[in-house]
N, C-alpha and C positions, 0 to 999 in steps of 0.2 A: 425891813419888813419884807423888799419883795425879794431876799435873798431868805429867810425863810419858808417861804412859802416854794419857793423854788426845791428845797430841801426834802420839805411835806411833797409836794409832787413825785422825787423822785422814791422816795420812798416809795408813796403807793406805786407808782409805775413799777418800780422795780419788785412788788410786794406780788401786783399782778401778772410781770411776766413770769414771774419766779412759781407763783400756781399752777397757771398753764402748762408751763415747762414740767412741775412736778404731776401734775394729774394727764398730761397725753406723754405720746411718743412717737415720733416718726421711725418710717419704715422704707425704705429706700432700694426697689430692687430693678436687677437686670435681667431682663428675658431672651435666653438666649432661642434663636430660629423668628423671632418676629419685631417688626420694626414698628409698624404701625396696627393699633388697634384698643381694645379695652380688657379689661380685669373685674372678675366679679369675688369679691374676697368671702369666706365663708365660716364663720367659728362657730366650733362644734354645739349643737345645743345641748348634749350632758354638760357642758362645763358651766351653764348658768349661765349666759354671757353671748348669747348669741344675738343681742340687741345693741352691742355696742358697733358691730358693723352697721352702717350705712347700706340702703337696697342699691344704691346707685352704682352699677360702675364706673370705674377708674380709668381716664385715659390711660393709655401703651402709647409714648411718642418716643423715638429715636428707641427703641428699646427696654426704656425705664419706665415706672410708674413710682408714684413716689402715696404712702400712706400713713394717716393718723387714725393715732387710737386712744382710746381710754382708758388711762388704768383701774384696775381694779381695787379694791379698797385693800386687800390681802396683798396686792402687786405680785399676783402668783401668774403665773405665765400661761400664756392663750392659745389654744390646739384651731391652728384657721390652715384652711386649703384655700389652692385658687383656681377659679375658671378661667382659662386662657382665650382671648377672641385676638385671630391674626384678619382685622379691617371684622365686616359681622359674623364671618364662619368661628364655629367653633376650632381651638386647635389643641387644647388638653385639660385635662384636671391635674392637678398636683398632687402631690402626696399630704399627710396632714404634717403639720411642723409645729414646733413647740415657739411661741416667743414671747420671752422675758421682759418683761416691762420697761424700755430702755431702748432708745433710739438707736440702731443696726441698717448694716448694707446685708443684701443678700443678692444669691445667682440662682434662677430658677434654671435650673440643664429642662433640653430638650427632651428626655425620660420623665419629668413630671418630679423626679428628686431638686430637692431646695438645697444649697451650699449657704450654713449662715454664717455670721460674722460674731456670734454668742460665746465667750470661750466656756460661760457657767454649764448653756445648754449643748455646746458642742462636746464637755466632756462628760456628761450625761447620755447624748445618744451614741457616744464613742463607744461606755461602754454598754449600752444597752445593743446595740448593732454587732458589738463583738460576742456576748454572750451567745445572740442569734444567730449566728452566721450559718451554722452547720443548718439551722431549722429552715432560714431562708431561701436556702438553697434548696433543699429539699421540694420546698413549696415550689420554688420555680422551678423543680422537674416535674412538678406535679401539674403546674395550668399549661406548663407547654405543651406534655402531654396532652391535656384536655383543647389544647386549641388544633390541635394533627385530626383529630375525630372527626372528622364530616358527616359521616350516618352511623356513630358507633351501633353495635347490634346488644341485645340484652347484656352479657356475659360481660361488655367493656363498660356499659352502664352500670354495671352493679360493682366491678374493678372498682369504678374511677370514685364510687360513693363510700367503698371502705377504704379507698386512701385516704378521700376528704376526712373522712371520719377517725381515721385512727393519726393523720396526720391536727385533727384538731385535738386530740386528748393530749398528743405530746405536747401542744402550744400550750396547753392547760397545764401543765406539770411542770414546764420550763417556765414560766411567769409564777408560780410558784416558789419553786427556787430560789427564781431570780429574787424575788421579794424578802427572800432573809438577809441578806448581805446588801438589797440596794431600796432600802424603805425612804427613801427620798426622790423618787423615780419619778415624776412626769410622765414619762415615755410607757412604766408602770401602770400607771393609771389610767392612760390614754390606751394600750393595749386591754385593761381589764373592765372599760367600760363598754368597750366594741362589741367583746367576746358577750357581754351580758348580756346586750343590743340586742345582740346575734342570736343568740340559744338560750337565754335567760337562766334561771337561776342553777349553779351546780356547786354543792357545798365549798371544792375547792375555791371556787372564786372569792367567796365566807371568808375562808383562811386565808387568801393572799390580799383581802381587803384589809384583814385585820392585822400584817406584819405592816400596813403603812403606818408614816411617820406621824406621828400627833400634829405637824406641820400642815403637812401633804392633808391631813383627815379635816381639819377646820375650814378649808379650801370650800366655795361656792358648788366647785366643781365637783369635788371628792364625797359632798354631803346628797348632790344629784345621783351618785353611782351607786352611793350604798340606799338611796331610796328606792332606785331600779330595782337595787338587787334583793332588798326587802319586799316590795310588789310582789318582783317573782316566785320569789322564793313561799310566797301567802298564798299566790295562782299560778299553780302549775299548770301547765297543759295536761289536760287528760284528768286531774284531780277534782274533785267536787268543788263549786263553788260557794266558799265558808260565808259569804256575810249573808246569814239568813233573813233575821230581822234587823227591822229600825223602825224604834219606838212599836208598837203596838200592831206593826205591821210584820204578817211574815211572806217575805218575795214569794217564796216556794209556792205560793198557791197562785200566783201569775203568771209561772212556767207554761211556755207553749206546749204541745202537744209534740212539737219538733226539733224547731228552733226558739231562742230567744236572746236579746241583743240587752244587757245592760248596759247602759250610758249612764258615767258621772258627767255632770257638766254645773254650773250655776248661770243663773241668770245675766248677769255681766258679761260672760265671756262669749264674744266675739264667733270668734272659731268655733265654740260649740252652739250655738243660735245660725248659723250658718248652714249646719248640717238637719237642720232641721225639717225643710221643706221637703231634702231628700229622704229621711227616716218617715214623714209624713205620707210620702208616697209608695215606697215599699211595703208598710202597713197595710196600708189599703190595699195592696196587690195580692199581699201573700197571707195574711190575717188567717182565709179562712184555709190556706194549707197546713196551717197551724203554727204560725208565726209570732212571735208576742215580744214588745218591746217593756223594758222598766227602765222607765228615768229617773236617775235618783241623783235630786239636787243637794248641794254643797253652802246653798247662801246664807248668808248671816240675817240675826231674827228682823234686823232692820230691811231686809232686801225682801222678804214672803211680797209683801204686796208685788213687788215686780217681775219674783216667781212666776205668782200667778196669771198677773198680766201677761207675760211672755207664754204661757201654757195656753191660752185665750188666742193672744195675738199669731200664735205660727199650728196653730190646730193641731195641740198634741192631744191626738183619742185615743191613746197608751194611757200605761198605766204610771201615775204618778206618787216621787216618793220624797218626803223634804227629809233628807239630814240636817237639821237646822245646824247654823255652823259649820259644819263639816265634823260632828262629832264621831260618828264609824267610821268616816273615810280618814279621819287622820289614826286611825288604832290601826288602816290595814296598808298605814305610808301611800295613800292614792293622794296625791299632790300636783298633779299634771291632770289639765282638762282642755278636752277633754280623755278621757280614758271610758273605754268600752269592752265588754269581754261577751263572744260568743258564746253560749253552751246547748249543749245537747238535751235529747228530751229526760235526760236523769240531770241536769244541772250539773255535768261536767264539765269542763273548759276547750272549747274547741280550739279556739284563736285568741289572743289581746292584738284590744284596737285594729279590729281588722276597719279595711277601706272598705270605699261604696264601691269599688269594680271587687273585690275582694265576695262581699257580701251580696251583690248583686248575681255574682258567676256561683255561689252556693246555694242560694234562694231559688234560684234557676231551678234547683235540682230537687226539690222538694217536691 
């Protein structure tokens, strides 16, 4: 009997360690230039997955830090940077690095570059790095330059902004390319979600989303990028802002005279009931400059009562708007809240998700 049961135990023991072992991963690195201090780890938030970091930093002792993770259900590989602390001073950011679900040694070098021990993702950035090389370099004659400037005069300011700019069409064309021959890219996607970040929507991106892999596309990660680039691509900067109505309501007639700030947000979240006190009080300030706020909530039919409580409880005297469910906001891919979009006194698009020092330094100016 107790040689059964002994049996039963190690099973389960063994059933439990063998979970663990299959759903995390250790990460094992060395820091070269500091002995003693701590690591703040950071994975990207397009990749869906920026919650499985931990807020806490990570000891730095003799060099090393050692790190667990979570895999992902997909076990598709995680874009994390790191904040370097040499004792509490800061001493670098990393670059961003791809890691595969799969316990690895790596060497952070003293340039912020990661050496890993991946051979799947080392021959993925091998040749994503070779494809770039000539662009790379380019770029870094381009910010050296920009770092010699001390008091550039007009003529070097307006240089340095059609380099940036013609040196960004060519990264546009070359990830392009790239994407016919390597639709299994990481590094792909990690370059075409930044670039969307950055400048939002521009057809080529469309097309170099659309040569990834059916793999790559199922990805948490990859399904955040094309949502980006679907937002953008609905609100362009400078374009009219299309969600007219909802239900029986048409926004257009609660357009400021000047400005006006749509906010999605629902009732539950956090982050957007946070901003509220401050939208609460820039209202009041700038109202009659002709400033007009529309809130337009996302909560589901069971959540109204809490809507309305939270409209009550944080003194929203805007104007208010339910998408119950989130029925318009999912036809225009608004999935991230909160999400807010400036526009002008024609309902143009000035800015998405601008900040309160953002919006604070424009309201100024009314």
């Amino acid at each position: 009997m107790s040689n059964i049961k002994f049996k039963l135990f190690f099973v389960f023991f063994s059933f439990c360690f063998l979970s663990k072992a299959q759903n995390t991963f250790k990460i094992i690195a060395h820091v070269e230039g500091v002995e003693q201090g701590s690591v703040q780890g950071v994975i990207l938030p397009s990749s869906g997955y920026a919650g499985l970091m931990k807020d806490a930093k990570i000891k730095l002792l003799n060099g090393i830090f050692r790190l667990e993770l979570q895999m992902t259900k997909t076990k598709e590989p995680l874009p994390i940077y790191f904040f370097i602390f040499n004792g509490e001073k800061p001493f670098m950011k990393t670059d961003v690095v791809l890691f595969s679900p799969r316990s690895q040694k790596l060497i952070i070098k003293k340039d912020g570059s990661i050496v890993i021990g991946d051979n799947s993702i080392k021959l993925q950035k091998h040749a994503y790095d070779k494809y770039f090389r000539d662009y790379n370099s380019s770029y870094g004659h381009y910010t050296e330059k920009g770092r010699k400037l001390v008091k550039p005069d007009k003529n070097q300011v307006e240089e340095m902004i059609a380099l940036r700019d013609k040196l960004a069409l060519k990264k546009d064309s070359l990830l392009f390319d790239f994407s016919k021959n390597n639709k299994n890219s990481y590094f792909l996607l990690n370059d075409l979600s930044q670039n969307i970040y950055t400048y939002g929507y521009k057809e080529i991106y469309e097309k170099t989303f659309d040569n990834l892999s059916p793999v790559i596309k199922k990805s948490q990660w990859a399904k955040n990028v094309r949502a980006e680039l679907m937002v953008s691509k609905n609100f362009q900067y400078g374009k009219v802002f299309t969600v007219y109505t909802i239900g029986n309501d048409d926004l257009r007639k609660w357009y400021g005279k000047k400005l006006t700030l749509v906010d999605f947000w629902f009732s539950y979240c956090s982050p957007c009931i946070a901003e509220m006190p401050f939208y609460s009080d820039v209202y009041t300030r700038y109202k009659e400059a002709g400033f007009e706020i529309i809130s337009i909530s996302t909560d589901r039919s069971q959540d109204v009562v809490n809507w309305k409580k939270q409209i009550d409880k944080n003194n929203m005297r805007w104007h208010q708007v339910l998408d119950e469910n989130g029925v318009v906001s999912k036809k225009f891919n608004i999935t991230k809240f909160p999400t807010n979009f400036l526009l002008d006194e024609n309902g143009k698009i000035l800015k998405r998700d601008v900040s309160k020092i953002e919006l604070l330094s424009i309201l100024s100016k009314i």
